[in-house]
C-alpha positions in Angstrom: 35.7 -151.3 72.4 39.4 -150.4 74.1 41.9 -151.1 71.6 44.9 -153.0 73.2 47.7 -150.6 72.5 45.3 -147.6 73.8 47.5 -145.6 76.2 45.0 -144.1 78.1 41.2 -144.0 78.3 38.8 -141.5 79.1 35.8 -142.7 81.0 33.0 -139.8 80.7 30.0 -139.1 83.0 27.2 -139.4 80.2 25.1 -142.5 79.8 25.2 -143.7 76.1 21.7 -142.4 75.7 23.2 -138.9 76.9 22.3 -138.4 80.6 24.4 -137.1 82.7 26.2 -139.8 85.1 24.9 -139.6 88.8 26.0 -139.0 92.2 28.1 -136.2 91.3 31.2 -137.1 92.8 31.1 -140.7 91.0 34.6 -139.4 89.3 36.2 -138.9 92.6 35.0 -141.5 94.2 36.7 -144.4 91.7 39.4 -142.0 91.6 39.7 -142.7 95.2 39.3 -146.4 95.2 42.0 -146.2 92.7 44.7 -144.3 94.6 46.2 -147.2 96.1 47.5 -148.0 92.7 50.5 -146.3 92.0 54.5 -146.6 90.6 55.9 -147.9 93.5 52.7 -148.4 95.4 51.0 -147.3 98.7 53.3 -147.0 101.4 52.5 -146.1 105.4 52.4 -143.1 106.9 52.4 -141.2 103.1 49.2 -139.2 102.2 46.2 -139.7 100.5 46.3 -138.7 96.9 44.9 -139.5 93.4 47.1 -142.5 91.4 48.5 -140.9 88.5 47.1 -143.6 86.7 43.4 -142.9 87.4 42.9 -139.3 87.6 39.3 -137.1 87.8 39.1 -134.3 85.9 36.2 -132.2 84.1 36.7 -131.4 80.2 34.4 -128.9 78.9 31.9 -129.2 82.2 31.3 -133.4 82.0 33.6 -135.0 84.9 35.7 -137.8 83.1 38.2 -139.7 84.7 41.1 -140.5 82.9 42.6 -144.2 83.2 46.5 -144.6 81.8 47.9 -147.6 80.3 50.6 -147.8 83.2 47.2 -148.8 85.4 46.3 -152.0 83.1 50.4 -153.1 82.9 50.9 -152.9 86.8 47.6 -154.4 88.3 45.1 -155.8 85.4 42.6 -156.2 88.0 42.1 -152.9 88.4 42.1 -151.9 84.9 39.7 -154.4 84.8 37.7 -152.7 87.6 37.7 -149.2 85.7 36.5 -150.8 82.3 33.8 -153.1 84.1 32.4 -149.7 86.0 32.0 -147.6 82.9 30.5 -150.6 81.3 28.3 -151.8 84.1 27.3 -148.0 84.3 26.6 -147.5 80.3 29.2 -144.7 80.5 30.6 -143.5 77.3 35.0 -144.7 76.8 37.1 -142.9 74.4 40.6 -143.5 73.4 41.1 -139.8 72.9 40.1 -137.1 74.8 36.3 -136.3 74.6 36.7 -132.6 72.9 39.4 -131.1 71.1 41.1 -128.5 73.0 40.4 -124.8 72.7 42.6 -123.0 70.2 45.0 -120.9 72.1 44.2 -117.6 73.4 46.3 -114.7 72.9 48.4 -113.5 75.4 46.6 -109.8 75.8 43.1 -112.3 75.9 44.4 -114.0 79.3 44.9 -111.1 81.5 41.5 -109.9 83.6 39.7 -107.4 82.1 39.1 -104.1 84.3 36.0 -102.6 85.2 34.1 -99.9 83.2 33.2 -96.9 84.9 29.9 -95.8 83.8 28.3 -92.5 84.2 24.8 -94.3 85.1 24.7 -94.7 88.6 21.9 -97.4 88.7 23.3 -99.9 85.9 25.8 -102.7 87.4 29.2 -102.8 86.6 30.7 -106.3 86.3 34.5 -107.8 85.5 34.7 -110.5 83.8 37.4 -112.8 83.2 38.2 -114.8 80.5 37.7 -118.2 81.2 41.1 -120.1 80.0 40.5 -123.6 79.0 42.8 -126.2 81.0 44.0 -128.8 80.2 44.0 -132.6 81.5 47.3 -133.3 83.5 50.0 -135.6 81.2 51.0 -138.8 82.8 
């Protein structure tokens, strides 16, 4: 249940009973039937881009798509559209985003590690990276 005063939703690619959500690109693809809808809305000749009202966007590996409140005040139709999809597709909807966000890294943590230089000529030597969590765009 979406709670009237909820300022944005997060629609998640996993079925209530915990499949992942197919095709693939389903978060693009109602991104894309969303971008129309925007402050000021479409105009000619200007590109295609996401709304920032209905963005995709992958937390923690599931593709989400978040829908802001701004969406359901300008054109309720199309909020309606969002809501009826996830429903329609037994997607899970949260008011808040699906995981907490990662704690923050320290500073010395974020920059690439460098390559070891081993005396054993047959071993592999592989950089790694630390992954650095990011976070959803604010709208």
């Amino acid at each position: 249940m979406i709670s009237p005063t909820a300022k944005e939703i997060f629609i998640q690619g996993i079925t209530r009973d915990g499949r992942t959500f197919r095709p693939s690109d389903w978060a693009e693809r109602l991104a894309g039937v969303m971008s129309s809808f925007r402050p000021g809305g479409a105009f000619p000749g200007s590109y295609l881009s996401y709304s920032p009202w209905c963005v995709p966007t992958s937390i923690n590996g599931v593709k989400c798509v978040i829908v802001n409140r701004d969406l359901r005040d300008a054109e309720p139709m199309a909020w309606d559209f969002c809501v009826n999809f996830a429903k329609d597709n037994d997607l899970q909807v949260s008011e808040v985003s699906p995981v907490p966000p990662a704690p923050a890294m320290p500073k010395a943590a974020q920059t690439p590690v460098a390559a070891t230089v081993r005396s054993d000529p047959v071993a592999p030597v592989i950089a790694v990276a630390p992954v650095v969590p990011v976070e959803p765009p604010k709208t």
